[in-house]
C-alpha positions, 0 to 999 in steps of 0.5 A: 542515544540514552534516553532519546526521544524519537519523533515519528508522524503519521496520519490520524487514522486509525491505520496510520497510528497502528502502523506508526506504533510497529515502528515506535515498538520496534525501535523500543525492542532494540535495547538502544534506550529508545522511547517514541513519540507519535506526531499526528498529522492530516494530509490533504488526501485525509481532508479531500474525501469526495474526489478520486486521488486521480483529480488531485494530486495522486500519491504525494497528497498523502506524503508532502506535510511529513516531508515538509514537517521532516525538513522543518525539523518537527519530527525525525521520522515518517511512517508510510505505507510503501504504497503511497510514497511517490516516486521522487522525494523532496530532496535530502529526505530518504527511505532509512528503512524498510519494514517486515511486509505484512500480507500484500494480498487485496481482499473482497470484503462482504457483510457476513450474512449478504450472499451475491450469488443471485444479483444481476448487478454487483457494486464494488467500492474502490477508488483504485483502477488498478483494483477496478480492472481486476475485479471487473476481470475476476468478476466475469468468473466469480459471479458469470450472470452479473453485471459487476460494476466499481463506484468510488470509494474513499476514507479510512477503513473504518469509513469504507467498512460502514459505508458497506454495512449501511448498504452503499455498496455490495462489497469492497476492496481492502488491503489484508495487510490494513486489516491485520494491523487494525486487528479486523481479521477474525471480525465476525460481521465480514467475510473475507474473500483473499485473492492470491497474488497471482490472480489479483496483483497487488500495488507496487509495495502493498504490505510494507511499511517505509520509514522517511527521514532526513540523510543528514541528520545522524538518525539512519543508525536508529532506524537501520536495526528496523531494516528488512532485508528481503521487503527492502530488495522487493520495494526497490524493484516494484519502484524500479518498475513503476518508475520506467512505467511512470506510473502513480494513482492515475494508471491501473498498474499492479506489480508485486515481487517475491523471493523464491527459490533464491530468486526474485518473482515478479508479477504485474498487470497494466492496462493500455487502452482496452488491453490487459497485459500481464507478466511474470518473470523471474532473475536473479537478486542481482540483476534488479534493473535489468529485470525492472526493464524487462518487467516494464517492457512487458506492461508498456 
């Protein structure tokens, strides 16, 4: 592997290229000799920016040309937020490794100087269901004498940030993990309202990176050095559960899990019809498919 040069893909947002650049620098880290090269691509949920991910095609809108661009051979790795990748992969393309999860709390951002406080009326931008049911929740409490109403809400963070300050909406909802990455945390000109995950339940592998690539193609020992351990064990049930959910963009389902005290703590909130459900449950390491079902039983 002397002097290899190993191609990765990601999207041309300014997010993806971040995340793209923690694995190029954790592959340089290794001491294997490694460089990296970054592969841009746009995917059909970069150019679709007027429609919810719901009316076209859900998560794999974001996946399919790296899967296509990793059979063809054009590139060795893709890099993906967790949170994205659908339920099946094309076949014989896997995830070779699972990165240290970042922050998975969701965060209400608002203009530093705006005070909601005194609105009759609070518009949220977020795409996501999952996001809408909670903050319509959370809402209630927060903000007791408003109407707290969700508009969509789409595009790269720098986007939904403008979109903000130009007035289009009161707040939005952000990944923690998006902004850290981006380097937004200590700006200024927002505040930051983070909401714990027990309260505001993040999607099933917010906060961590996962790595596609071909199971043949003798490259997993580069990757496999990246692997994380606990966010691997973590990512694993979250999609065991969303799996026996069938869930993806078109459910309002949050599950999140956590090592604790040697054991696994998983947290999950689904809607059905006009009812909210919610569990929390804790098991062994061990026993991922039988908390999986269990999870799942609780949000069906």
């Amino acid at each position: 592997m002397k002097s290899k040069t190993i191609r990765i893909g990601t999207r041309r947002s300014a997010l993806a290229v971040a995340q793209a650049n923690i694995m190029a620098e954790a592959l340089v880290r290794t001491g294997a000799g490694l460089s990296a090269e970054l592969v841009l691509k746009q995917t059909e949920g970069d150019r679709i920016l007027d429609k919810p991910l719901l009316e076209f095609g859900g998560k794999g809108v974001f996946v399919t040309e790296f899967e296509q661009a990793l059979l063809r051979g054009e590139i060795d790795f893709a890099v993906h937020s967790a949170k994205d990748l659908p339920m099946d992969l094309e076949e014989g393309l896997g995830i070779v490794a699972v990165l240290e999860r970042e922050d998975p709390r969701d965060v209400l951002v608002t203009p530093v100087s705006s005070d909601l406080s005194g609105k009759r009326e609070i518009i949220i931008g977020t795409s996501s269901l999952r996001r809408k049911i909670q903050i319509e929740e959370i809402g209630k409490t927060m903000w007791p004498e408003a109407l707290v109403r969700c508009e969509n809400l789409r595009g790269n963070v720098q986007t939904r940030l403008s979109k903000l300050m130009e007035g289009s909406y009161d707040g939005i909802i952000l990944a923690a993990a998006g902004l850290k990455r981006l380097g937004l945390w200590e700006d200024g000109r927002y505040h930051y309202h983070c909401f714990d995950c027990e309260t505001f339940i993040p999607a099933g592998g917010q906060g961590i990176l996962a790595v596609e690539g071909r199971l043949d193609s003798g490259l997993e020992t580069v990757a496999r050095p990246l692997e994380d351990e606990e966010a691997r064990l973590c990512l694993s049930l979250e999609r065991k559960i969303l799996r026996l959910l069938d869930a993806g963009c078109h459910e309002p389902i949050g599950v999140y899990s956590r090592l604790k005290g040697g054991e696994m703590e998983i947290l999950g909130i689904s809607r059905r019809g006009e009812e909210i459900k919610r569990i929390h449950l804790r098991g062994e390491t061990g026993e991922l498919d039988r908390l999986a079902q269990l999870a799942a039983q609780g949000l069906a």
